[in-house]
N, C-alpha and C positions, 0 to 999 in steps of 0.2 A: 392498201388502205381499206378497201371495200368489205374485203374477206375478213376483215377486222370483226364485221358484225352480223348477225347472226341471219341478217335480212338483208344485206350491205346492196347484194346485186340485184335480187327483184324492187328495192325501195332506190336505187338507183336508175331503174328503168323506169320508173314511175316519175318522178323527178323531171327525167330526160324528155320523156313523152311529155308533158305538161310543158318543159321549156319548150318544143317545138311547134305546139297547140301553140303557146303566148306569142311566138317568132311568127307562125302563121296569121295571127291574130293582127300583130303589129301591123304587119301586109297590108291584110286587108282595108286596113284605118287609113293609110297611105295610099292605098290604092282607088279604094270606093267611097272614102271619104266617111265610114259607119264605125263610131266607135263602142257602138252595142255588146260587141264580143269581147273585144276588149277588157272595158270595163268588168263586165262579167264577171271573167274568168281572174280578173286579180284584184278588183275591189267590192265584189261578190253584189254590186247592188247596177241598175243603169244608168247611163248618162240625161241629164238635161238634155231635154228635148233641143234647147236653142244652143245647145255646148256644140263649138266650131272644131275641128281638126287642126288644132295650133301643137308647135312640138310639145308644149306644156301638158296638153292634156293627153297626149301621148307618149309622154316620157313618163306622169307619174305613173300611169297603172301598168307600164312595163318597169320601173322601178321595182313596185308592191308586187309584182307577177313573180320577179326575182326572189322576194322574199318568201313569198309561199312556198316555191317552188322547194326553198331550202330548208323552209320548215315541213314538207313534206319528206325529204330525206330522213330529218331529223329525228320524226314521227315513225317511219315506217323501219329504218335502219336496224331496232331492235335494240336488244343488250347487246356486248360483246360477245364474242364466239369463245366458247368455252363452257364448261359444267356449271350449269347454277349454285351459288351457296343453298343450302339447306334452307326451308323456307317454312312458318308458320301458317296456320289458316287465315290466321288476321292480316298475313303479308299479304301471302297470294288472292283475298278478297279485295284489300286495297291496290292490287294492284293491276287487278279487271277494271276496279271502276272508275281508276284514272287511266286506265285506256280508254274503256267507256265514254268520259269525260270530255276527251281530248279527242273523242270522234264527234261527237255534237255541236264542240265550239265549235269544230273545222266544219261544220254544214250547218250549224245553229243561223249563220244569216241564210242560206234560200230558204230554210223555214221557215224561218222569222218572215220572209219577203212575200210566201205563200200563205200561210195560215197562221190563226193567233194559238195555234196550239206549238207551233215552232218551240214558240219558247218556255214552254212548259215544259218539254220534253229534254230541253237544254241544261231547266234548273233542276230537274229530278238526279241524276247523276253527280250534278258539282253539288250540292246540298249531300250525298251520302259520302263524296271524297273530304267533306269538308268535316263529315263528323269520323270516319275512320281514320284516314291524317292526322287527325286532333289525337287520336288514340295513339298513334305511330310515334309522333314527335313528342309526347308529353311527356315531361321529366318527372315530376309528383304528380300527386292527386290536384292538387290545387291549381297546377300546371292545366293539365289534360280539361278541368272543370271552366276552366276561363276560356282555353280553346273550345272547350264546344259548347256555350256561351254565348262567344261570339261569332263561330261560324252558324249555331242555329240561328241565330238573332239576325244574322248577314246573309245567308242564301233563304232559310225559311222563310225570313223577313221581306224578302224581296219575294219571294214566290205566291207568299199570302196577297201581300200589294198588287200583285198583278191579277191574283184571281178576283182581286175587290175591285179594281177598274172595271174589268170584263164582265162584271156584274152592275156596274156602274152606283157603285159605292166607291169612297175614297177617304181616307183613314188619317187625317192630316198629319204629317213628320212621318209616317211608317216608310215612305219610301227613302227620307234621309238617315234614319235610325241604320237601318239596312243595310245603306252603303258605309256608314260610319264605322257599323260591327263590321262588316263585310274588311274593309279596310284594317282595320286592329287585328284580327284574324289572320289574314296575307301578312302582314310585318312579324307579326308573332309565329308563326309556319316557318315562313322565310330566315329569320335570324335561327331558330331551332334547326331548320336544316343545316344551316350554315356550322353549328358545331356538332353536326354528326357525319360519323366517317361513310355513313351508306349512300351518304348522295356528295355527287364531284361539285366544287364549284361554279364550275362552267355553267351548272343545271341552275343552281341557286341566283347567280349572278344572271340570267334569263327571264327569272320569275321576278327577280328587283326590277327592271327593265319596265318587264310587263305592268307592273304598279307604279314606276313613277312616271313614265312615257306621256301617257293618257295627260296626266298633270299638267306637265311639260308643254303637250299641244296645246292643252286650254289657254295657258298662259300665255304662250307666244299667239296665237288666236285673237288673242282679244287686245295685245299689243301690237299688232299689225293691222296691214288694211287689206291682208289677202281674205277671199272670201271663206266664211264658216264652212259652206260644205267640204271646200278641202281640206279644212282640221280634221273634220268628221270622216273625211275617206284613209285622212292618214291613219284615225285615231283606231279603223276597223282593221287596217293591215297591223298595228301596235298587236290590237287583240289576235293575231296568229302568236305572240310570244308567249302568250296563256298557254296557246296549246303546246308548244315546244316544250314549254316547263312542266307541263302535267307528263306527257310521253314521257321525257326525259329523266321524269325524276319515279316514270314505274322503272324505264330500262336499267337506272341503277339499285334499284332494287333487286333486281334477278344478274347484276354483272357479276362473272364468274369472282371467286375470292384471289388475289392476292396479283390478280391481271390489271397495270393499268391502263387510265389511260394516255393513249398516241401521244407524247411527247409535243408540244408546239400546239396541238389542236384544240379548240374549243369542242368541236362537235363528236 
């Protein structure tokens, strides 16, 4: 299975190490009672200070640890092993910068956690996947013009908003516009992927996920009496499906022609 992909065994080691960090991690939370590392390492942010050692709060972020872990295979595993199809400049640019992309989310929170430039550096790259993608999937003109439209309108939009707080200006509705383009954008991408033959479903069906999950938590959130910060911790592990779907959907871009995929598997 491994050999299956072009990176199958070093992004399997990778994976591996991490699951064994998390397992050592779990230990120590059981052990010395410090769930700092923990947290950390699979819900990328620290625990409340007055947060006790209950199996709850060590069961989620070895739950979410698990997930990384699998979205780190997923990420690093590659294309399939085989000849690349033939590839255009527009391909192979778009298809740096949603690696690019998908290296940022996946560290965009200790940046974010560290400095307010984190996130700057997060929206530069998904703002250039979001106007070359619009190029990639667009059927006509009219098509590719509402696609980048609404992805400049949804990541520039949000990117301007942030640099106007940080200046402590604030632009009233700019940060709803934003996420509302931002939003119409993802459904528009995602169904377009959906009827093209260069990305699997499995990739598409990933990036849905990723868009309606978040929802999903708010709602249940706010119809329950569990507390908000753990909507919010789940709602950051949802955000690793972002990045599975952006890797995902470069590695089928470069999957050899006429190879597919693994029978039974999503991944």
């Amino acid at each position: 299975m491994f050999r299956r992909y072009r990176s199958g065994v070093p992004a399997l080691l990778v994976a591996g190490a991490y699951l064994v960090a998390l397992a050592a991690a779990v230990v120590v939370a059981l052990a010395v009672g410090d769930l700092g590392a923990l947290w950390w390492m699979a819900l990328f942010a620290a625990p409340d200070a007055s947060m006790q050692v209950t199996w709850f709060n060590v069961l989620l972020p070895t739950l979410a640890g698990v997930v990384v872990a699998w979205a780190l295979w997923e990420c690093l595993r590659g294309p399939l092993a085989g000849p690349a199809a033939e590839q255009g400049r527009g391909i192979r640019r778009l298809r740096l910068v949603l690696y690019v992309a998908a290296a940022f989310s996946l560290v965009s929170p200790f940046l974010v956690a560290w400095t307010w430039w984190g996130v700057v550096i997060a929206l530069v790259p998904t703002f250039a996947v979001a106007l070359l993608l619009s190029l990639a999937v667009g059927r006509t003109r009219r098509h590719v013009l509402i696609l980048l439209i609404c992805g400049g309108l949804g990541y520039g939009g949000a990117a301007v908003d942030f640099g106007l707080r940080l200046s402590g200006y604030e632009v009233g509705g700019l940060s709803l516009v934003a996420a509302f383009a931002s939003l119409i954008w993802n459904v528009l991408v995602l169904r377009a992927q959906w009827d093209d033959d260069r990305w699997q479903r499995a990739t598409v069906k990933y990036g849905i996920l990723a868009v309606v999950l978040p929802f999903m938590l708010m709602l249940v959130g706010g119809l329950s009496g569990v507390p908000a910060e753990v909507y919010g911790d789940a709602a950051t592990v949802v955000g690793v499906l972002v990045v599975v779907w952006l890797a995902r959907s470069a590695h089928d871009l470069d999957a050899p022609v006429g190879v597919p995929e693994p029978s039974g598997q999503a991944a």
